[in-house]
VOGU-3710 file (C-alpha; in Angstrom, 3 decimals, decimal comma):
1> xxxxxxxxxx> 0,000/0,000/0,000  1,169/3,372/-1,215  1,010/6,505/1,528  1,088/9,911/-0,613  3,309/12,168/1,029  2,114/16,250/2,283  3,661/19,180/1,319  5,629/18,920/4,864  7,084/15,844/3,562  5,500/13,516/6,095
11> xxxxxxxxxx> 2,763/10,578/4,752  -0,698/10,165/5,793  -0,334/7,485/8,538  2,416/9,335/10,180  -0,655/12,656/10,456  -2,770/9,982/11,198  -0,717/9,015/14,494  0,145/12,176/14,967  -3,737/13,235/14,912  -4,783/10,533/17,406
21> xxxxxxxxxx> -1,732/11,249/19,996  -3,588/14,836/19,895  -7,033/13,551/21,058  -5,715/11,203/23,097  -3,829/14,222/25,320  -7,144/16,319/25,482  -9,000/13,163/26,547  -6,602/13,438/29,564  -7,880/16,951/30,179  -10,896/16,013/30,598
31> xxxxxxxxxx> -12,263/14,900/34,389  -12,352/11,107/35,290  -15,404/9,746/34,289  -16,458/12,873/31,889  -18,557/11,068/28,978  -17,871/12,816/25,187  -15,651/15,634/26,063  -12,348/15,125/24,758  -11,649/18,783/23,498  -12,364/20,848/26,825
41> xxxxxxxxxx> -12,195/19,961/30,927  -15,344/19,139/30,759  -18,675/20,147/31,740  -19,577/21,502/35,244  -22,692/21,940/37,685  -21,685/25,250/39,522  -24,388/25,678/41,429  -27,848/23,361/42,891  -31,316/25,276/43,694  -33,419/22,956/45,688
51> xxxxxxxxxx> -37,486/23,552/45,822  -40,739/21,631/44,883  -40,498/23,000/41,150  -43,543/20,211/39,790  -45,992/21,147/43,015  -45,817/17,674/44,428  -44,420/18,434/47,477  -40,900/17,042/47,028  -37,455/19,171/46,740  -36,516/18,839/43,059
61> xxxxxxxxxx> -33,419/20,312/41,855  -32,533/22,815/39,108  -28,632/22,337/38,225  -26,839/25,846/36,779  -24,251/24,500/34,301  -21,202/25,619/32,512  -18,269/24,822/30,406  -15,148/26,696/28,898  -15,482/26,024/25,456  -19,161/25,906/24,528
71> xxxxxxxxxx> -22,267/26,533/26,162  -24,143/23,666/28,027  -27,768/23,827/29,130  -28,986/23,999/32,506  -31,149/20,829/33,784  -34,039/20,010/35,949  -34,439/16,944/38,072  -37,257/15,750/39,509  -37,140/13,649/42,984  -39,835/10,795/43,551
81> xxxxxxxxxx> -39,990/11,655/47,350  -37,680/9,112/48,311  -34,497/11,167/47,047  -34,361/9,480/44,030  -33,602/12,032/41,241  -34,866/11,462/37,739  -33,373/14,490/34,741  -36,421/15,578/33,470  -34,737/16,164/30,208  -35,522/20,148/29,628
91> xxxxxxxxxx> -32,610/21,837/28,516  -32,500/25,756/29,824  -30,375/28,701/28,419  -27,387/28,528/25,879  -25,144/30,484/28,275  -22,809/29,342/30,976  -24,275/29,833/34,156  -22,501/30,333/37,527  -25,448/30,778/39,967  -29,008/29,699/40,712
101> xxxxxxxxxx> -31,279/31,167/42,880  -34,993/29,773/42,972  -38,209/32,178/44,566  -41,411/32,989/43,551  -40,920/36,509/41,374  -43,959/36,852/40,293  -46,188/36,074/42,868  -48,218/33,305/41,181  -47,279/30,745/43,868  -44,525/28,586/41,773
111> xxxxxxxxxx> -40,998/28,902/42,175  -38,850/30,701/39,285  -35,125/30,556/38,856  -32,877/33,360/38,579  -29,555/32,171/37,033  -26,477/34,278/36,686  -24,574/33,907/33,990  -20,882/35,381/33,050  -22,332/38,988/32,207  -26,003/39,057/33,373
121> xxxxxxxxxx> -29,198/37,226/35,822  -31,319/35,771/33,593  -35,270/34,618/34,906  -37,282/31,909/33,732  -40,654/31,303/34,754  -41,968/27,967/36,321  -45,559/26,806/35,008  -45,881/24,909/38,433  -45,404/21,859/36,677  -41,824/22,371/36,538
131> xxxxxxxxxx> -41,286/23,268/32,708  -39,631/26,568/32,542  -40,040/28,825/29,070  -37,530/31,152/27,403  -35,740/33,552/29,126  -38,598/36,590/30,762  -35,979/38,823/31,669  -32,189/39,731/31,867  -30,125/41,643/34,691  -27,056/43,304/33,346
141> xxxxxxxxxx> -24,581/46,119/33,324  -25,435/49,513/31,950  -21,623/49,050/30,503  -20,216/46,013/29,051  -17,062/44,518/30,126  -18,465/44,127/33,547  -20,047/41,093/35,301  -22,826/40,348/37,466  -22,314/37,137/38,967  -23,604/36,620/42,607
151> xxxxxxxxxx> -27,122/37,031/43,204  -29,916/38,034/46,089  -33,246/38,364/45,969  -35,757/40,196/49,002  -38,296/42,559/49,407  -36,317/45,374/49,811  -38,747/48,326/49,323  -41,455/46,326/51,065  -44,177/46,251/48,450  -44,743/42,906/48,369
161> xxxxxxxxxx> -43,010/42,100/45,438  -38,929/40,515/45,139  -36,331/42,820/44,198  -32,796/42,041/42,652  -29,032/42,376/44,433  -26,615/41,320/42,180  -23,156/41,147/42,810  -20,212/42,358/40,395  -17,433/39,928/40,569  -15,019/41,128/38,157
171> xxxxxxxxxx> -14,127/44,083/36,194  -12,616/43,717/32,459  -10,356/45,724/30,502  -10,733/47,189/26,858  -7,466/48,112/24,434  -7,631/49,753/21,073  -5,657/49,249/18,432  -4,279/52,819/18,545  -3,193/52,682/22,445  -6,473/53,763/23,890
181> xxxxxxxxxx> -7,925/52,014/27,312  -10,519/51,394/28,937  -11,532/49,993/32,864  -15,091/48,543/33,663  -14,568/48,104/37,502  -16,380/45,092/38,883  -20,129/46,992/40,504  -22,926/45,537/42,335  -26,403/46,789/41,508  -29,926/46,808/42,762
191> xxxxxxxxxx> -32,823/46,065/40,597  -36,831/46,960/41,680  -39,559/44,760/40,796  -42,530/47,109/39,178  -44,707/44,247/40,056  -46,005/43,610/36,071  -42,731/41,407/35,757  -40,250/44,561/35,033  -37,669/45,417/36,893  -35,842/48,818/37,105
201> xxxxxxxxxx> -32,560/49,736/38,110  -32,458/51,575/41,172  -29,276/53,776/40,703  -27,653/52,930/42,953  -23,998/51,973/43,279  -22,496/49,899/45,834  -18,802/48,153/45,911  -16,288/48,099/43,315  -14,883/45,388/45,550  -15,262/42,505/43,257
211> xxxxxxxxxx> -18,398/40,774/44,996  -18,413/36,645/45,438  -21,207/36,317/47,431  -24,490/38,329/48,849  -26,680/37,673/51,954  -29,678/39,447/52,946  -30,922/40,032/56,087  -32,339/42,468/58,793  -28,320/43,198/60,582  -29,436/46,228/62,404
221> xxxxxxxxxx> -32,963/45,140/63,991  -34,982/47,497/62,086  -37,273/44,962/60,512  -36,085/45,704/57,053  -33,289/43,761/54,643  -29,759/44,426/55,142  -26,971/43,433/52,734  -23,567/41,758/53,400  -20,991/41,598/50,683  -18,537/38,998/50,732
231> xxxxxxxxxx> -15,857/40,299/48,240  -13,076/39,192/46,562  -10,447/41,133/44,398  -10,931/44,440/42,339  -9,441/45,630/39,110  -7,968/48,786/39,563  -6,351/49,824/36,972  -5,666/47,616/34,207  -6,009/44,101/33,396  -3,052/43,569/34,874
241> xxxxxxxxxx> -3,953/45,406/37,649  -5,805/43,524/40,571  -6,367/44,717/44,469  -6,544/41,494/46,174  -7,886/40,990/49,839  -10,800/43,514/49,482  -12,819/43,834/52,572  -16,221/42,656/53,121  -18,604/44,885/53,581  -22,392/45,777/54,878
251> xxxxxxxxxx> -25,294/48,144/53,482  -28,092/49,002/55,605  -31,972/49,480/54,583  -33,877/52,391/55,206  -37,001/50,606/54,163  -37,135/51,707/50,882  -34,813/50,002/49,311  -32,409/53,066/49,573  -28,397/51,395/51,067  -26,312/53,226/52,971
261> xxxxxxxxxx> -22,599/51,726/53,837  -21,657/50,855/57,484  -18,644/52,278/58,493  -17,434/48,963/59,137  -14,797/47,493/56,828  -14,746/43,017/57,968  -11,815/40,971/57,025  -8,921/41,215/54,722  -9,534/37,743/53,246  -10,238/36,399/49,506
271> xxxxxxxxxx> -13,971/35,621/50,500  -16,297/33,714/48,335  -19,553/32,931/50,153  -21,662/33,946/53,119  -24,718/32,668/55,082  -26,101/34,834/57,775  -28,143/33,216/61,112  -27,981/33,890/64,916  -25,002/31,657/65,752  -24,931/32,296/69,603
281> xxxxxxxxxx> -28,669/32,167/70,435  -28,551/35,965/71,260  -31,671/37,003/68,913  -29,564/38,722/66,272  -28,214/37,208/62,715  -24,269/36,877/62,522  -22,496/36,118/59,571  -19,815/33,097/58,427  -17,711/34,129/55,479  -16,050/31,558/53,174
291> xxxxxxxxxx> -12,800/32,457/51,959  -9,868/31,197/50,488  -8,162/30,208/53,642  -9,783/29,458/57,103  -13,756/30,500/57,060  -14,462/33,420/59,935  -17,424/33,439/61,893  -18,425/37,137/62,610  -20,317/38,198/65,468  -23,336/40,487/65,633
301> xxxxxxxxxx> -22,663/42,684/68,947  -26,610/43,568/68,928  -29,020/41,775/70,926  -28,511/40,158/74,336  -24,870/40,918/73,555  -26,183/44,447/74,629  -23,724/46,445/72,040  -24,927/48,110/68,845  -26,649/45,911/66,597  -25,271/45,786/63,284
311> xxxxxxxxxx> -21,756/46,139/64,511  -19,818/43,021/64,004  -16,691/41,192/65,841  -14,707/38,638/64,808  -14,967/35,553/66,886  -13,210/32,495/65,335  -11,973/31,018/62,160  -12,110/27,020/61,252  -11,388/25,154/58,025  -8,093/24,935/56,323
321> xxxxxxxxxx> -6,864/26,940/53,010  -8,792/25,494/51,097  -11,042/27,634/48,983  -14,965/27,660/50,782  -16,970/27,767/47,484  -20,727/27,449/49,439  -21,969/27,555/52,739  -25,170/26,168/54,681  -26,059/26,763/57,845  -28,575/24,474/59,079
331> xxxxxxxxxx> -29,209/22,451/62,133  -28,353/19,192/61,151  -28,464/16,935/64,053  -31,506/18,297/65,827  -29,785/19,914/68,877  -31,494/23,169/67,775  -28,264/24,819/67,059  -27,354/26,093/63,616  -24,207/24,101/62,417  -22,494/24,739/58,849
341> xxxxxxxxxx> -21,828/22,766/55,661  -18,472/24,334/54,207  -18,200/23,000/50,628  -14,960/23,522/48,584  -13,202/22,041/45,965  -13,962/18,443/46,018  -15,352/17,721/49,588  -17,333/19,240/51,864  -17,383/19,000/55,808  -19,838/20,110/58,607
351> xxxxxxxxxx> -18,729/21,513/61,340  -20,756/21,642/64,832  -22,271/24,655/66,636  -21,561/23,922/70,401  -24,451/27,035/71,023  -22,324/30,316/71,516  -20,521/30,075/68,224  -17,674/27,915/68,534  -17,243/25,196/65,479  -15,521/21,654/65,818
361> xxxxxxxxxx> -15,398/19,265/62,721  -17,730/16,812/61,979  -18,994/14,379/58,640  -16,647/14,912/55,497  -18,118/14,518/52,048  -15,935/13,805/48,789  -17,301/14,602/45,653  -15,887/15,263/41,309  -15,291/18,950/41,383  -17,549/18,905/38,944
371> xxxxxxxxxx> -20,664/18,589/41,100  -22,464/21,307/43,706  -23,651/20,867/46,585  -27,152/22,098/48,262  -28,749/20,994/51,543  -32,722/20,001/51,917  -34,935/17,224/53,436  -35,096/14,991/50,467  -36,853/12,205/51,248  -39,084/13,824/53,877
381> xxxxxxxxxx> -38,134/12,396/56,779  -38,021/16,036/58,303  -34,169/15,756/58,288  -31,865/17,879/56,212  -30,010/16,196/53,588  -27,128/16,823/51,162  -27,428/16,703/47,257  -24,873/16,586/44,858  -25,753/17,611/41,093  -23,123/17,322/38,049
391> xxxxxxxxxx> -24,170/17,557/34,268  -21,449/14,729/33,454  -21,298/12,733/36,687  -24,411/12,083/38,078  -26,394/12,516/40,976  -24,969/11,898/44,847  -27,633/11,943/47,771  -25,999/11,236/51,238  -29,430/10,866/53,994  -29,506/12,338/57,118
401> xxxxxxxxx> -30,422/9,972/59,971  -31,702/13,083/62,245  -28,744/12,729/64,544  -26,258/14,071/61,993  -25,479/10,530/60,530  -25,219/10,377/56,932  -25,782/7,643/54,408  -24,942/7,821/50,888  -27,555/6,609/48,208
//
């Protein structure tokens, strides 16, 4: 058999080797296990919303997916009430999403999803039977080159309706061919439901801090929704140009949805997540902020504390330096004391509230990096469970045995 030769002077079957040596190093890009995906690293689940999306009173689970090279569709699967999870094979938005949130926005008694993408919060609609349509809105910059990432979502006006935080996690950077430039710092934003399924942007500016993570939550005791920023890094001045180790930060409520800054500055850590709940029984919601490091726990000095409520102290740190992707705060072995799921890379551990604050470790839980975590009573036992969702690599269920037990499905 005859081989014609190329131009480069090499024959077919040598290209031909040469050609399957290629695939065969992306294929070892990809993650173990990943199914079809030999030119990227694979798809991911980023983020899990759990709620009864079908009305059958069982926590189904809407997965936010992503990938590097090409877009892959979010997915929605439906649990049978015993924690088994079935895909329920809708495919959702053609971007790649980061975030999830799910809560009624419209007021029609089914839950919606709000999913944040790499440059805007996108809604879809629920038809309480779980099937979610195109796309009814989108969140984004006034200026491109900027990204809304983290989302929150409260009544912050109090007119009955949900209103939109969104957090900017990174800023971008714009050259010309003739030398020009031009910064889009990273900016959070507040969005106001009209109530006819519009929502309009309030105005107002918050950081330029390069926001992870929001909570919401009444900090000060005035009855109305406060905001805590966990933030990350900021670009400053170029692309080149990053100010690491920005400071979290708090916003309080006058009511009306109008923020005014604390004059408190917390931490000096890469944070990506926070949960908010009254970690020492006092009557007042503190704060635990995921970074990449050890986690802090931050205490509200309101309350039976007797200080100023809204002020906050740093108690204690736990964890290791790993990076603290999620957080959950939930009592999970009945004691009536809220302990905390820290979920990072590839495992995730919960660590035990002793009452007043003070964490020691508990259950680990290893998982692909590819999957993300959420926490709900899945096979309604009345015990919180974990859930594990990945596009490529199945579901994981681990059941709670009500003392803080777990068993994996």
């Amino acid at each position: 058999m005859v081989f014609s030769r190329s131009r480069f002077g090499l024959n077919s079957r040598v290209w031909n080797v040469i050609f399957l040596l290629c695939i065969l190093l992306l294929s070892a890009c990809a993650p173990e296990g990943a199914k079809n995906w030999p030119f990227s690293i694979g798809p991911q689940t980023y983020a899990v919303g759990l709620g009864d999306l079908n009305g059958n009173g069982h926590l189904d689970a809407f997965l936010a997916n992503g990938e590097n090279e090409v877009p892959v569709p979010n997915t929605i699967w439906l649990n049978d009430g015993a924690g088994n999870f079935q895909d329920s094979g809708q495919q959702i938005g053609k971007r790649e999403s980061r975030y999830v949130l799910l809560a009624d926005m419209d007021n029609d008694g089914h839950l919606d999803a709000l999913v944040s993408n790499t440059g805007e919060i996108t809604i879809y609609r629920n038809d309480g039977q779980g099937v979610f349509g195109a796309a009814s809105r989108s969140l984004g910059q006034r200026e491109s080159g900027s990204y809304i990432l983290a989302p929150a979502v409260g009544d912050v006006n109090n007119d009955g309706w949900l209103d939109v935080l969104g957090g900017g996690c990174c800023g971008a950077g714009r050259t010309w061919d003739d030398g020009r430039q031009r910064f889009y710092p990273a900016q959070d934003s507040l969005w106001i439901s009209d109530g006819q399924g519009e929502y309009i942007h309030s105005e107002q500016w918050f950081d330029i801090l390069g926001t992870k993570a929001i909570a919401l939550g009444d900090l000060n005791g005035n009855g109305y929704l406060d905001a805590f920023f966990a933030n990350h890094s900021s670009l400053v001045g170029n692309t080149h140009d990053l100010d690491r180790f920005q400071a979290n930060t708090i916003w309080f409520n006058n009511g009306q949805g109008i923020f005014t800054m604390s004059h408190q500055t917390l931490g000096e850590a890469m944070s990506l997540s926070v949960v908010l709940g009254d970690l020492d029984g006092d009557g007042d919601l503190d704060a635990i902020v995921g970074n990449e490091g050890k986690d802090e726990v931050w205490l509200n000095r309101g309350g039976q504390q007797g200080w100023i409520e809204g002020e906050f102290l740093l108690n204690s740190q736990f964890g290791d330096s790993s990076q603290t992707r999620d957080l959950y705060l939930v009592d999970f072995n009945g004691d009536g004391k809220l302990d905390v799921l820290a979920v990072g890379h590839n495992r995730a551990r919960i660590w035990k509230n002793d009452g007043l604050a003070q964490f020691t470790s508990g259950p680990q839980f290893s998982f692909k990096p590819q999957h993300a975590l959420a926490v709900g009573d899945l096979n309604g036992d009345g015990f919180l469970d974990i859930f594990a969702g990945s596009v490529n690599h199945g579901i994981l269920v681990w059941l709670n045995d009500g003392q803080g037990k777990f068993t994996k499905k």
